[in-house]
Every structure is written in structure tokens, then in C-alpha cells.
C-alpha positions as CSV (number, residue, x, y, z in Angstrom):
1,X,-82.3,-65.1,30.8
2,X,-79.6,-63.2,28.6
3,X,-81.2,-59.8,29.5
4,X,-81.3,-61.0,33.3
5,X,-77.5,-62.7,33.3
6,X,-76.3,-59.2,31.8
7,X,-78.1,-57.1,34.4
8,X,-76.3,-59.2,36.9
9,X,-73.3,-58.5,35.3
10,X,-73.7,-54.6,35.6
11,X,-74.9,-54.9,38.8
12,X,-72.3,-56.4,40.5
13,X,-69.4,-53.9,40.0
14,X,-71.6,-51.1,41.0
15,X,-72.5,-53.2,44.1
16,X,-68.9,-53.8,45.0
17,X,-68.1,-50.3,44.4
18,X,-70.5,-49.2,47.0
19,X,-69.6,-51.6,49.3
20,X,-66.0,-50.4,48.9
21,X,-67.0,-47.4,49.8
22,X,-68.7,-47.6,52.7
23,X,-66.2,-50.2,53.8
24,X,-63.5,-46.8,53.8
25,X,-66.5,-44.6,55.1
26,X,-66.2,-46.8,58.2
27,X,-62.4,-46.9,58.5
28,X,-62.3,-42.5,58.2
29,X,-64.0,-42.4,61.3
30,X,-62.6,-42.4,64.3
31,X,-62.2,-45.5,66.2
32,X,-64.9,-45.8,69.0
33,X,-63.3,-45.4,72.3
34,X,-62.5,-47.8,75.0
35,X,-65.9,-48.7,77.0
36,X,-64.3,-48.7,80.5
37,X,-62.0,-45.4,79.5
38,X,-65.0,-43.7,77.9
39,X,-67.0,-44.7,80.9
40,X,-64.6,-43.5,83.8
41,X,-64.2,-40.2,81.8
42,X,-67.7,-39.4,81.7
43,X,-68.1,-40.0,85.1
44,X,-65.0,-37.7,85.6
45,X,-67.3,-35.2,84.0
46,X,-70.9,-35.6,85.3
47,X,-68.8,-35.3,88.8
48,X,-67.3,-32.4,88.2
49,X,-70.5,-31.1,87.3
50,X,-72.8,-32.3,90.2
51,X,-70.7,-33.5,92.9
52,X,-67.8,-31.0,93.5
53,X,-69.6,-28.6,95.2
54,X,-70.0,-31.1,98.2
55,X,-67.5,-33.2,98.0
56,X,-64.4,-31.3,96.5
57,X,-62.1,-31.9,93.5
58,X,-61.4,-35.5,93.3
59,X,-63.7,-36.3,95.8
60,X,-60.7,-34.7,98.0
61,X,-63.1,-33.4,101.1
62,X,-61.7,-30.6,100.7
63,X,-64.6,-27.1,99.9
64,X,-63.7,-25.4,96.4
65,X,-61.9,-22.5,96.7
66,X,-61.1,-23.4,100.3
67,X,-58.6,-25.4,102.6
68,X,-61.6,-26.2,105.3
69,X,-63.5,-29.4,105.1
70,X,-66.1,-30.3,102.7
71,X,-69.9,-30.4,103.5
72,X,-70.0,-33.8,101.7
73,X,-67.7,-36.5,103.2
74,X,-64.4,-37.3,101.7
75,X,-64.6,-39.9,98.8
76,X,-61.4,-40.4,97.7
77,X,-59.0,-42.6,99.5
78,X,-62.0,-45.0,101.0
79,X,-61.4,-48.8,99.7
80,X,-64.3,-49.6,102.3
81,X,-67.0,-48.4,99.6
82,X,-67.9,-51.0,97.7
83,X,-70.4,-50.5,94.5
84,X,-73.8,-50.6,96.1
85,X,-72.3,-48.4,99.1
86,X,-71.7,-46.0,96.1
87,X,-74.9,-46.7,94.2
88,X,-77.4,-46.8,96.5
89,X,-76.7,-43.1,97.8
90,X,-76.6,-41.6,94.2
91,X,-79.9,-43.4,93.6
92,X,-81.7,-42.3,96.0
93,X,-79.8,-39.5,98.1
94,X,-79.7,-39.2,101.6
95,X,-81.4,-37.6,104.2
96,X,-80.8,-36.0,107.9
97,X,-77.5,-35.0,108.7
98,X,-75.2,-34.1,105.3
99,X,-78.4,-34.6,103.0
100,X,-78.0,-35.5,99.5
101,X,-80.3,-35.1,96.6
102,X,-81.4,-38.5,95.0
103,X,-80.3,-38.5,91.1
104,X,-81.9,-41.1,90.5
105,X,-84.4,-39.0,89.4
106,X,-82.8,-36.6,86.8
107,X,-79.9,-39.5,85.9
108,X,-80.3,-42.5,83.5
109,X,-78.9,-45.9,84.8
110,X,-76.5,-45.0,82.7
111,X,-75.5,-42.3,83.8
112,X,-75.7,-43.2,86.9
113,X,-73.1,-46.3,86.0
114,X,-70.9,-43.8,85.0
115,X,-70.6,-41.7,88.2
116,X,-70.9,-44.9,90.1
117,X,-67.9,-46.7,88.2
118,X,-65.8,-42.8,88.6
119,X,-66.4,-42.9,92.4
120,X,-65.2,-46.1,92.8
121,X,-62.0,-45.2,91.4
122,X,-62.1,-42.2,93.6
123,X,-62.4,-44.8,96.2
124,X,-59.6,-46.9,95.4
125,X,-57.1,-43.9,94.7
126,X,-55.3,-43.1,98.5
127,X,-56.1,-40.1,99.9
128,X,-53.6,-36.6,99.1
129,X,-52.4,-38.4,96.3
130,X,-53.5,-36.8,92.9
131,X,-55.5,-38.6,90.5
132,X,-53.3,-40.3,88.2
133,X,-52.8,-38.7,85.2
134,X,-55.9,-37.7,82.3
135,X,-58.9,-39.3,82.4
136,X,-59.0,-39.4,78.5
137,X,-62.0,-42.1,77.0
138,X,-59.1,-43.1,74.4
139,X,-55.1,-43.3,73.3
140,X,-54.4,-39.5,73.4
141,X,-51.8,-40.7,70.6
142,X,-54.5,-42.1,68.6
143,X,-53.4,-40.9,65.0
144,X,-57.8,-40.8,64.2
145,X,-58.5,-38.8,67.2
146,X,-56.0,-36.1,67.0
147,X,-56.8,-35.7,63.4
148,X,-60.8,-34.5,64.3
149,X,-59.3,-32.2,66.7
150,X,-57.2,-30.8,64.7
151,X,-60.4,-31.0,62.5
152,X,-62.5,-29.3,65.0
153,X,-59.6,-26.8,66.2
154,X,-59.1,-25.2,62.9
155,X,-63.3,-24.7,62.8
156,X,-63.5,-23.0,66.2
157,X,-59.8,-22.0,67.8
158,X,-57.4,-20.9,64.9
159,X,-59.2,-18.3,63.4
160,X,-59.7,-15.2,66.3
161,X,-57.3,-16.9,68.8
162,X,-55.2,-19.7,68.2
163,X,-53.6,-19.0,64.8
164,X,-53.3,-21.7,61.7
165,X,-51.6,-24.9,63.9
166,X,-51.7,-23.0,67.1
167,X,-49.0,-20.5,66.3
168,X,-49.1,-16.7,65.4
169,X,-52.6,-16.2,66.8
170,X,-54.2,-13.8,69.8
171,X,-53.6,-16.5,72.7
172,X,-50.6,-18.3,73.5
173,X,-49.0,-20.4,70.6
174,X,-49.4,-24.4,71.3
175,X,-47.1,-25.7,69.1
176,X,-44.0,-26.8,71.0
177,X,-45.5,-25.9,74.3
178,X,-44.6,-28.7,77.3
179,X,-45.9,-26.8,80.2
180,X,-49.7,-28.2,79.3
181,X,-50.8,-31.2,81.3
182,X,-53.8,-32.7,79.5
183,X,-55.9,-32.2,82.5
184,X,-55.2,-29.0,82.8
185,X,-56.1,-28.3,78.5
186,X,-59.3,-30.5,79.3
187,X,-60.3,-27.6,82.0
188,X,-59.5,-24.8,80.3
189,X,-61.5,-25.5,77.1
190,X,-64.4,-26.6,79.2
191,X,-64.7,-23.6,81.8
192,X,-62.7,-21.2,79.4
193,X,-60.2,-18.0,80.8
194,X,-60.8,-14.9,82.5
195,X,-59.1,-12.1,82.3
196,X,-56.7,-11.1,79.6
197,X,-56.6,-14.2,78.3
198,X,-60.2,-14.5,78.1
199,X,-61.6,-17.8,76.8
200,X,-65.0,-18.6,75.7
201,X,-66.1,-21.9,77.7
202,X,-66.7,-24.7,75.3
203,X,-67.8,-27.4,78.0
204,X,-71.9,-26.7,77.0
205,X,-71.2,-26.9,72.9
206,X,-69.3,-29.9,72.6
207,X,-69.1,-33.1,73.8
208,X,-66.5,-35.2,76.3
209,X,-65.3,-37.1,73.3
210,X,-64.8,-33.9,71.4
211,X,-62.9,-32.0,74.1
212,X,-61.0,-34.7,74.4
213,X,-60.4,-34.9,70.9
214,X,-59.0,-31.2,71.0
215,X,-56.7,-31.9,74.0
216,X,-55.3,-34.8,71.6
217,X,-54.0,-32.4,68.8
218,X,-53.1,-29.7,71.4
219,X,-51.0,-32.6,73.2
220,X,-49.8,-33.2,69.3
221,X,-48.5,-29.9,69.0
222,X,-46.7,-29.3,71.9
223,X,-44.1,-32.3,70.3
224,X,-43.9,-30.5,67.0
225,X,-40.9,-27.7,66.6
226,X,-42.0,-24.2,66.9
């Protein structure tokens, strides 16, 4: 009972150490981001990605590149369409005049939740008038989140282009810089630059949370003193 008491004894500080430590493992990670921010965002994305191409930016109406009408109908601006107005179509697609593929059969529900939920708000938003402002899935000032970008910037941006803290590199210096809109950092690291600022496009090797993450310390650095 001795040997058995003792053997508790030992345990017990080696148990709470590692306890301790994954108690401060969970607290260096970033936060996880705000369900309905994270879900909007992605929605955001997975439009830009199928949808634009008939419907326009923003669900404007409006064909890329152009100033003549869209072949899909106008989105934005539309309180009429309700959820399973919005659904319904991206389920299952439409046929006859204006067809539609149905992605209900490459999406998830899911992802299908997602588009349906960033619609909506393309719904709700009145027509001509921009959306309003990022569609970040957290706190841009999140004190975690721009900490992996900075993380994840000094991996894949200072070295060739960017420079230690986004100054002294190849490409434009960051730090300091107020002429950046979020929006516009989110596009540019996704689809990248060409021309002489050419710019690999990081939208296929990292994820919406990571981009996001990026924009975060790039938004950090533009307050900092060049």
C-alpha cells in the first residue's frame, strides 16, 4: 500500500504537468473563428469561385470585365429571395431559359449552407451599393490571428519579395502603407499580380482562414511607422 501511495505521489505532479501543458498548447492557438463570420466568408469565396462568371462581382448583374448585363440575373439588392428561393436553385440548378448547373452534386450541404447563407446577404445588401467592408471569418485585430500571419508571411512572402516585416524587399514595402483595403490584400494574394509586379497566386495553397490570417498582419503593418 506504501509502494502504491508513493507511486501516486510521483504520479500526480507529472500528471499536472502535462495537463499544464496542454492546457497552454490550447491557449497558443489561435482562437477559432466566429461561426456566422467564418460561414459568410466562405461563401464569399466558393462565390467568387463558381458564381461570378454568371452573375458578376457581388452578385452585381453586371458580366466581368464588362458594363453589359450579366447572363445570370442580378442577386444583389433582391430582399424578395428568401432561403429556399436561394437553396433550391443551387441544389438543383435550373433549366430552360438562363440554365444553371445543379451543385448539389459536386457541393456538401455544407457547402452549400455557405453559399446559401452569402447570397442571402447579397440579397439583403441594395443594389449599386458596395458590399460593406471585408468579409473576414474573425476580428482582423485579433492579436492570435495576426501573429500566424505574420508567422506564415515570414515563411512564404519576406524572403524573395516582401523583405523582413514587409520592408526593403522586391515588392512594395507594407509597413506603413494605408492605401490597402483588406479586400483588395485578400484578392491580390489569392489571384496574385501580373506584370512587373508579378505575384504568384496563393488562393490554391492556402486556405480562407490562412489568407485571411495574412491580410491581418498586412493590415498590422500598415499602422506601424516605416
Amino acid at each position: 500500500m506504501k509502494r502504491l501511495n508513493g507511486l501516486r505521489n510521483t504520479l500526480r505532479p507529472a500528471a499536472f504537468g502535462l495537463a499544464a501543458a496542454f492546457a497552454c498548447a490550447a491557449f497558443a492557438v489561435a482562437p477559432p473563428a466566429d461561426d456566422d463570420k467564418a460561414r459568410l466568408s466562405a461563401g464569399k469565396s466558393r462565390f467568387d469561385k463558381l458564381c461570378v462568371s454568371c452573375h458578376g462581382a457581388d452578385g452585381a448583374g453586371i458580366a466581368p470585365g464588362a458594363s453589359t448585363a450579366s447572363y445570370g440575373p442580378r442577386l444583389a439588392g433582391r430582399p424578395e429571395l428568401n432561403e429556399a428561393h436561394i437553396r433550391d436553385p443551387i441544389i438543383h440548378g435550373k433549366h430552360g431559359d438562363k440554365a444553371m448547373p445543379p451543385w448539389g452534386t459536386v457541393l456538401d450541404d455544407a457547402e452549400i449552407g455557405q453559399l446559401t447563407v452569402y447570397v442571402k446577404w447579397l440579397a439583403a445588401t441594395p443594389s449599386g451599393r458596395p458590399a460593406a467592408g471585408p468579409l473576414a471569418p474573425f476580428d482582423l485585430n485579433d492579436e492570435a490571428r495576426i501573429a500566424a500571419g505574420k508567422r506564415r508571411f515570414a515563411k512564404t512572402c519576406a524572403g524573395y519579395c516582401h523583405g523582413f516585416e514587409g520592408v526593403g524587399g522586391r515588392a512594395p514595402d507594407f509597413k506603413g502603407r494605408t492605401d490597402l483595403p483588406a479586400e483588395l490584400a485578400y484578392e491580390t494574394i489569392y489571384k496574385g499580380r501580373q506584370g512587373a509586379d508579378v505575384m504568384p497566386p496563393w488562393g490554391n495553397a492556402f486556405t480562407n482562414e490562412q489568407i485571411w490570417e495574412l491580410v491581418a498582419y498586412l493590415q498590422y503593418l500598415g499602422k506601424q511607422q516605416p
